[in-house]
C-alpha positions, 0 to 999 in steps of 0.5 A: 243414673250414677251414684252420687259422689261421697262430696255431693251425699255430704252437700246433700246432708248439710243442705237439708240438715241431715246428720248420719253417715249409716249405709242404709240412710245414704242409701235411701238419700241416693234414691231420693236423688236418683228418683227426683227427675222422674215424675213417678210416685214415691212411696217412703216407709219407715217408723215413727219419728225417724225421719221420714218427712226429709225426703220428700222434701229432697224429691221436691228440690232436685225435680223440675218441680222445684219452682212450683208448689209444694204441699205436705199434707197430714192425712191423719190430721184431717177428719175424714168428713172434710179429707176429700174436700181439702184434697179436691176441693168443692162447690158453694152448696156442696154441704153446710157451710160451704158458702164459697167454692173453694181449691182444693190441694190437688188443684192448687198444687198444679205443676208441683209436689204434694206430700201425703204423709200418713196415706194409710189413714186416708178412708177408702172412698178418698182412696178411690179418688187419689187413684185416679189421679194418679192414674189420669191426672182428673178430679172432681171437687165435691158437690160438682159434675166438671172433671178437672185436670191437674199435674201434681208429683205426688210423693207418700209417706207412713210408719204403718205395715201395708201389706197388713193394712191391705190384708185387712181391707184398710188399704186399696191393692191397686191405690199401694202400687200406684204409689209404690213405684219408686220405694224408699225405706228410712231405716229406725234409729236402733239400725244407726247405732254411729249416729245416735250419739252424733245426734245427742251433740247435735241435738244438746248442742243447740239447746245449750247454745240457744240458752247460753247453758254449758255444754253436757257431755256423756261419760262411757257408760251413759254412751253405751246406755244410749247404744243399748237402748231400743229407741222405740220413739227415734229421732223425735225419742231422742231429739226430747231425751237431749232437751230435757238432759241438757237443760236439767243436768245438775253436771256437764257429765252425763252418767248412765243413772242420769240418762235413765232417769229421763227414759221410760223403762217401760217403754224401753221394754215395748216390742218393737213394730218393725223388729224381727221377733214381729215378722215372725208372728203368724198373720192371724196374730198381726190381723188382730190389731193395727200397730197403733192400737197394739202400742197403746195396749202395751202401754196400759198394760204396763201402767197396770203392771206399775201399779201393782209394784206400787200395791206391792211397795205400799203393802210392804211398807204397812207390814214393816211399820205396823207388825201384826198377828195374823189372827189380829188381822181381820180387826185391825184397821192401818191408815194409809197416809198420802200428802196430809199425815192427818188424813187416814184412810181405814183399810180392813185387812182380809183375815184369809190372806196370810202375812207370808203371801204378801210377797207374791203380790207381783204373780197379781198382774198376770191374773190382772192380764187374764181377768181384762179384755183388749176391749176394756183395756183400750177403753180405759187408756183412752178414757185416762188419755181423755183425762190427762189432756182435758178432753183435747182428743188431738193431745190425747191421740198424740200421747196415745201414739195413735192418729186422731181419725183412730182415736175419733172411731174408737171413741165412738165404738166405746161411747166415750163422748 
């Protein structure tokens, strides 16, 4: 099939409200297109928030599918004791608190297109099941005996390295390239440097249109600040960054100290999962941990290495403001004053630990980093995200980065109910 005109990948974009003019991205929309006719299986691959649920969508639209039914489906929102009963649906009996029988997607969705987004995290059991679909159009529904047909598109999505995933055992060889048939690559937004700022308009735009708020615009170094960044978050990264500037900005003129004030340094430090520097990594090193749990490691290890600075800070501060001899120092009592200067709290200062050394208080993260195991350092940030959002694990996945079927197991493996 030809390429699409210059006139019909801008139809295209307006109709499914798509903003970027990158090559990779006109690319992965012409093969949207071009594969739409088909009935073969999709698989679309790209990170986090970049994008990735448009195009099955565009699939859906321009197939002959487009009057039937149309499905997305979270795999990792689902939990794994009930994925194949969605997905397959079951008979009254099959379980507890199956009073009725019941359709599942595949069944309901005859003659249409079920989305499969996070397909990696679907268990291998379903795994199986999915296959023969795919590969007969049959199903069983749990608890039955009767093979039931279905004619379904099935188009999948995920931000996760399959080959890893398979490697590992996660991710069944024969189920990857069944769905891989037709593959469709959503580039990161770090690739689409022309229009990140075009989405940053798009974007503040209509949060100051839909509050009647005057509109912001970024001076030159702010602009180049948004260039420079990694954006490990994408779209959905930056789509939140223009939210927050267009309704907290004290000036329509957005400066590069305002834009840093709404971005995290510590993750703009973060490695990123899909960059170079990571494909050079040896196998044995990325069989170690999946890219979910990896982001969430470095995200405690940086919350450590914060604290540290802020011990460093708080120290420095007691050493200006209540100068001693170092021979004082192992009876001398400093009060630490927090929200109530009346309320102290009295610190013995270690006699062995000489004035002068206070400054190399920021080496302490490295013996920090030695001195704890990934094991107890994933604990912990799940323990602080468990915390932080109340006990709701679907919040506390989603502030971790992670899927909540991962969440679950690892709450689990550490105890942590």
């Amino acid at each position: 099939m030809q390429s699409m005109t210059k006139e019909e990948l801008i139809a295209i974009k307006q109709r499914f409200r798509i903003i970027g003019d990158t090559p990779a991205l006109n690319r992965a929309i012409d093969i949207a297109v071009q594969v739409a006719p088909t009935d073969l299986s999709v698989l679309v691959t790209g990170e986090s928030g970049s994008g990735k649920e448009f195009f099955p969508n565009i699939i859906h639209q321009f197939s002959k599918r487009k009057f039937g039914p149309y499905h997305p489906i979270n795999c990792a929102a689902i939990p794994e004791g009930t994925i194949d009963s969605e997905l397959f649906g079951h008979e009254k009996g099959a379980f507890t608190g199956a009073i009725a029988d019941r359709k599942g997607y595949f069944e309901v969705a005859d003659g249409g297109t079920i989305f499969l987004d996070e397909v990696a995290e679907l268990p291998l059991p379903t795994q199986a099941r999915l296959l023969r679909v795919l590969e007969s159009g049959e199903f069983i529904r749990v608890g039955a005996s009767k093979v039931m047909k279905t004619n379904v598109r099935v188009v999948a999505a995920t931000n996760q390295d399959m080959s890893e995933a398979i490697r590992s055992g996660r991710f069944r060889a024969d189920l990857y390239y069944r769905l891989n048939a037709i593959s469709i690559i959503v580039p990161p937004l770090r690739e689409r440097p022309d229009d990140i700022l075009r989405l940053f308009r798009k974007f503040t735009s209509d949060v100051t249109e839909q509050y009647r708020m005057p509109n912001v615009q970024l001076n030159e170094e702010a602009k180049q600040l948004m260039l420079s960044y990694r954006w490990p978050g994408n779209i959905r990264e930056l789509k939140n960054l223009a939210e927050r500037v267009a309704v907290l900005a004290k000036q329509q003129e957005i400066t590069a100290d305002d834009i840093k004030e709404y971005i995290d340094a510590s993750i703009n430090t973060m490695p990123v999962l899909y960059s170079e520097q990571n494909n050079s990594r040896s196998h044995s090193q990325r069989d170690s941990f999946s890219s979910n749990e990896r982001e969430f490691l470095y995200q405690v290890l940086f919350d450590m290495k914060k604290d540290m600075s802020d011990l460093k800070a708080l120290v420095h501060d007691l050493m200006q403001n209540h100068p001693v001899d170092a021979a004082q120092m192992d009876s001398h009592i400093y009060p630490i004053f927090e929200e109530d200067p009346s309320v102290s709290v009295p610190v013995q200062m270690p006699v062995n630990v000489p004035v002068k050394e206070v400054s190399d208080v920021q080496d302490a993260t490295e013996y920090v980093e030695a001195a704890v195991s990934l094991e107890d350092m994933e604990k912990e940030a799940i323990r602080k995200a468990l915390e932080r959002n109340g006990g709701r694990r679907k919040n506390a996945a989603d502030d971790l980065n992670i899927s909540e079927r991962t969440l679950y197991r690892k709450i689990k493996l550490y105890h942590l109910d």
